[in-house]
C-alpha positions in Angstrom: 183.8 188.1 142.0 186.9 186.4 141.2 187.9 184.3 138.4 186.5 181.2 138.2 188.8 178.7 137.0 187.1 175.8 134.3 188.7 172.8 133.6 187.9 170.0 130.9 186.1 167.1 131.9 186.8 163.7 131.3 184.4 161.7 133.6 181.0 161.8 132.1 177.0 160.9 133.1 176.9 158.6 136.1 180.8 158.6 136.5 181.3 162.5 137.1 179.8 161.5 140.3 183.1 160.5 141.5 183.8 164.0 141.6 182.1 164.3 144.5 184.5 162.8 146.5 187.4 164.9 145.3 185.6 168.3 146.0 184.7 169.0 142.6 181.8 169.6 140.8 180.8 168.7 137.0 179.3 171.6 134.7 179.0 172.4 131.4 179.1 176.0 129.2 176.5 175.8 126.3 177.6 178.4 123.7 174.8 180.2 121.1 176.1 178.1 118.6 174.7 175.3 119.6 177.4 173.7 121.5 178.5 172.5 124.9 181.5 171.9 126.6 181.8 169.5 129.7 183.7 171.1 132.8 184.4 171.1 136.0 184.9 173.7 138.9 186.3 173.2 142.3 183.4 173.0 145.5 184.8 176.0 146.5 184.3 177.9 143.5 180.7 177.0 143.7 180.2 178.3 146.6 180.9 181.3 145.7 178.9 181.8 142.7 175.9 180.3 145.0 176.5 183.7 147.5 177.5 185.9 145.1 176.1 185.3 141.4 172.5 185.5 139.7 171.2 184.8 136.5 172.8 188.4 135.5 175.7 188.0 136.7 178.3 188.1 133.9 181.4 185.7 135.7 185.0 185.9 134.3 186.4 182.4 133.9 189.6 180.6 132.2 189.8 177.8 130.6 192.8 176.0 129.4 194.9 179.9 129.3 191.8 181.6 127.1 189.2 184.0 129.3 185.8 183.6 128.9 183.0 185.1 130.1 179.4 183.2 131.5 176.6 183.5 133.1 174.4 180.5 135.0 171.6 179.1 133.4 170.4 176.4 135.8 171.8 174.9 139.0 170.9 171.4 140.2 170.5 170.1 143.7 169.7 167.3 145.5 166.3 167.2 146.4 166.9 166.3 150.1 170.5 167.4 151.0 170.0 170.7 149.0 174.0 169.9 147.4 175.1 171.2 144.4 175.3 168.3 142.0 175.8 169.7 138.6 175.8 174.0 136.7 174.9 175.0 133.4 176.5 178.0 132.1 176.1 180.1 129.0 179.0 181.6 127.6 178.6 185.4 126.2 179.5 186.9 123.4 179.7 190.3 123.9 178.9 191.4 120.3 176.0 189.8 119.6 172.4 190.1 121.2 171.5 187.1 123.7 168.6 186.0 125.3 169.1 186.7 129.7 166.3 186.0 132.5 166.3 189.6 134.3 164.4 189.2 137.6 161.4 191.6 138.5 161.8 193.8 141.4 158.4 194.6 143.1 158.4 198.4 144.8 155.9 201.1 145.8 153.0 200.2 147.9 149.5 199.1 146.6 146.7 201.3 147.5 144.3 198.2 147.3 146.4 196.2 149.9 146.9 199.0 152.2 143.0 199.4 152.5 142.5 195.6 152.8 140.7 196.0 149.6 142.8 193.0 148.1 145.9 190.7 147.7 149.0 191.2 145.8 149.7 188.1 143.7 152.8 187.6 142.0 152.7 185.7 138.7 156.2 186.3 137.3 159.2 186.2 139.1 161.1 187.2 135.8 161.2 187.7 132.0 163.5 186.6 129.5 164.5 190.0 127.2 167.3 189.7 124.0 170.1 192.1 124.4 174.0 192.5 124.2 175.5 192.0 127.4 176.9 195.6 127.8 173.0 196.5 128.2 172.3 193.8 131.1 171.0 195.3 134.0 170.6 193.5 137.6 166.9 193.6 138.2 163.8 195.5 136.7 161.3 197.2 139.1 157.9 196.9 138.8 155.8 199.7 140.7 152.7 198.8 142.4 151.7 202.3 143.6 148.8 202.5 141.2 147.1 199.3 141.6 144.0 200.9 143.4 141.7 198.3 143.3 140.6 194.1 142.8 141.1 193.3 139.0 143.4 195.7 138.2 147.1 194.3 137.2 150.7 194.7 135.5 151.6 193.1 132.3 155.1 192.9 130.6 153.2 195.1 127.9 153.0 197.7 130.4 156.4 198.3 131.9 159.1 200.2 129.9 161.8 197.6 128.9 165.5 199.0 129.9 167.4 200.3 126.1 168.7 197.9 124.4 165.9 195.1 125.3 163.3 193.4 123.3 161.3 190.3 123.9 162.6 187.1 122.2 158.3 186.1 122.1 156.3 188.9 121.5 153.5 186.5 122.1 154.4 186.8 125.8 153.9 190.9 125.6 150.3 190.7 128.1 151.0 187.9 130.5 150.4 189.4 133.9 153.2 190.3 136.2 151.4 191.5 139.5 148.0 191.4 139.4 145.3 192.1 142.6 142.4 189.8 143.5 139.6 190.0 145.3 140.1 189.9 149.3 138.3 187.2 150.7 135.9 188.2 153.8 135.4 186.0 156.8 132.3 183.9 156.8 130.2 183.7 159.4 130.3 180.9 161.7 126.7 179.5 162.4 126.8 177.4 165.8 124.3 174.4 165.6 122.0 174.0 169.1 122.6 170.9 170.7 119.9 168.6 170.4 117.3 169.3 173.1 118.9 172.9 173.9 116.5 176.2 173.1 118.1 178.9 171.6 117.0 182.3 173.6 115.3 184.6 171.3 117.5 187.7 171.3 115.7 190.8 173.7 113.5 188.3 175.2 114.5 187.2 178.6 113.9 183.6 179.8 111.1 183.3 182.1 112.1 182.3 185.6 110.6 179.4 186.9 108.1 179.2 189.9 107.6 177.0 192.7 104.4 175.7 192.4 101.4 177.1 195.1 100.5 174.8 198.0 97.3 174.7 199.1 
């Protein structure tokens, strides 16, 4: 990913959105001190990191001659247009622990939903671990293969963290990741007769009727 290239903003709340009209977009790097820094990037730019970055993506940037390093913490859009109006970075420092959101990557194939014995339900999408940045990794996978049957489920207690992780809340150690429920069987449909309409008796054929003798 190329260099993405930060400079300091001087239009702030509702008047960074004059910005708009120029092809930039307004941003800010929080540091783990504690502080922010109010920035802009080019539309450009942001389009790139939209195709290209995720929340463990560590992107090179310059500001005012100096390098830095980030990675995105949020991205707001507008609700209806789906445009980028303003991105929150985090700048690393590469020799101290940090706290990243690593996304969970579902493989294998669940015995239970193969046999239509239940439904996969996701209940995290990610987990936020502490570690340095040189021990990041992309995603971590979550196998399935062993989920056999309804109740059974995959907590963040029962996965292997990648080296160099720990959980910032240990607290969060046994919320469920994956977890199967029940599958839900089709009711039966019950048809109600129409008034004044008999319902045949099943094996019992309806007795055909019989012009009446003349005498």
């Amino acid at each position: 990913m190329n260099t993405i290239e930060f400079k300091k903003r001087e239009l702030l709340g509702k008047a960074s959105k004059k910005l708009a009209n120029k092809e930039i977009t307004p941003a800010v790097i929080y540091s783990s001190k504690g502080e922010s820094l109010n920035v802009q990037i080019t539309k450009s730019e942001v389009n790139h990191i939209i195709k290209e970055a995720t929340s463990t993506t560590i992107i090179d940037g310059e500001l005012d001659g100096k390098k830095v390093k980030v990675v995105v913490k949020d991205i707001d859009r507008n609700p209806l247009s789906g445009i980028v109006r303003h991105i929150a970075f985090f700048a690393i420092d590469e020799s101290e622990a940090m706290i990243f959101t690593i996304p969970f990557n579902i493989i294998g194939i669940s015995p239970a939903v193969k046999n239509n014995l239940g439904i996969l339900v996701k209940a995290l999408d990610a987990v936020d671990v502490r570690c340095k940045s040189s021990d990041l990794v992309d995603k971590i996978d979550i196998d399935i293969s062993n989920l056999e049957h309804p109740g059974q489920s995959i907590t963040i207690a029962d996965i292997r963290l990648p080296e160099g992780m720990t959980l910032p809340n240990s607290d969060f150690a046994h919320a469920a990741i994956v977890t199967i429920t029940q599958a839900q069987k089709a009711e039966e449909v019950v048809v109600a007769p129409v008034e004044g309409e008999e319902i045949p008796v099943e094996g019992e054929e309806a007795a055909e009727e019989t012009p009446a003798e003349t005498k």
